[in-house]
Phi, psi and omega in degrees: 000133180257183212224137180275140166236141176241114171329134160289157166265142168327116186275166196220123177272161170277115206322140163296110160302087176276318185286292167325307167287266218342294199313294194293344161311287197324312203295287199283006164290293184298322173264021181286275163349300182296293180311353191263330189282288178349293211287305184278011180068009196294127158266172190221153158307155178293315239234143187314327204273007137309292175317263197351320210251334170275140202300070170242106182002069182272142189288157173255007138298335177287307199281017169285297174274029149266346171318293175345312198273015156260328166313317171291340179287304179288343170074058165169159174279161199270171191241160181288340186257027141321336178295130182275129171317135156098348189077221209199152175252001180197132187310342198261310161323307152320335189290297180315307201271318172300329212272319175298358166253316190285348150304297161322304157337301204266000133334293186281299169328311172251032158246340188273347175248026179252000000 
């Protein structure tokens, strides 16, 4: 009698949502941003993806705690020091950057659990 072998499928982890984390950084980027310009008297461009590019501080105690609106995407906690100490000098640099460590994370995450 012959005997069939049927392949397991391959687990295949799931593309890093690069698109997703951008998005939810930007938004809570930008209102991080408007609010601190309100407060400082600052004026800013209208329109967000202005806002992104412009040279205004973001502190990394604020982006420490924008993590969060990401922590539901990638499904595990972000660790703080993804954040670069000292902040960022423009939201779309904090974006850059946040989003390759928090790749690396979730790397280190789904290589560790195959």
């Amino acid at each position: 009698m012959a005997t069939t072998t049927i392949p397991r499928p391959s687990a295949t982890a799931a593309a890093f949502p690069r698109a997703a984390v951008e998005a939810a950084l930007r938004d809570e980027l930008i209102k991080a941003i408007k609010m601190e310009a309100s407060i400082k008297g600052i004026p800013l461009p209208s329109a967000p993806a202005e806002i992104a590019q412009a040279a205004v501080h973001v502190d990394s105690l604020v982006t420490v705690g924008i993590l969060c609106v990401v922590e539901p995407i990638v499904e595990f906690e972000l660790p703080e020091n993804v954040v670069r100490t000292g902040g960022y000098p423009s939201a779309q640099a904090a974006i850059e950057h946040l989003t390759q460590q928090i790749e690396k994370q979730w790397i280190k995450r789904k290589v560790s659990r195959t």
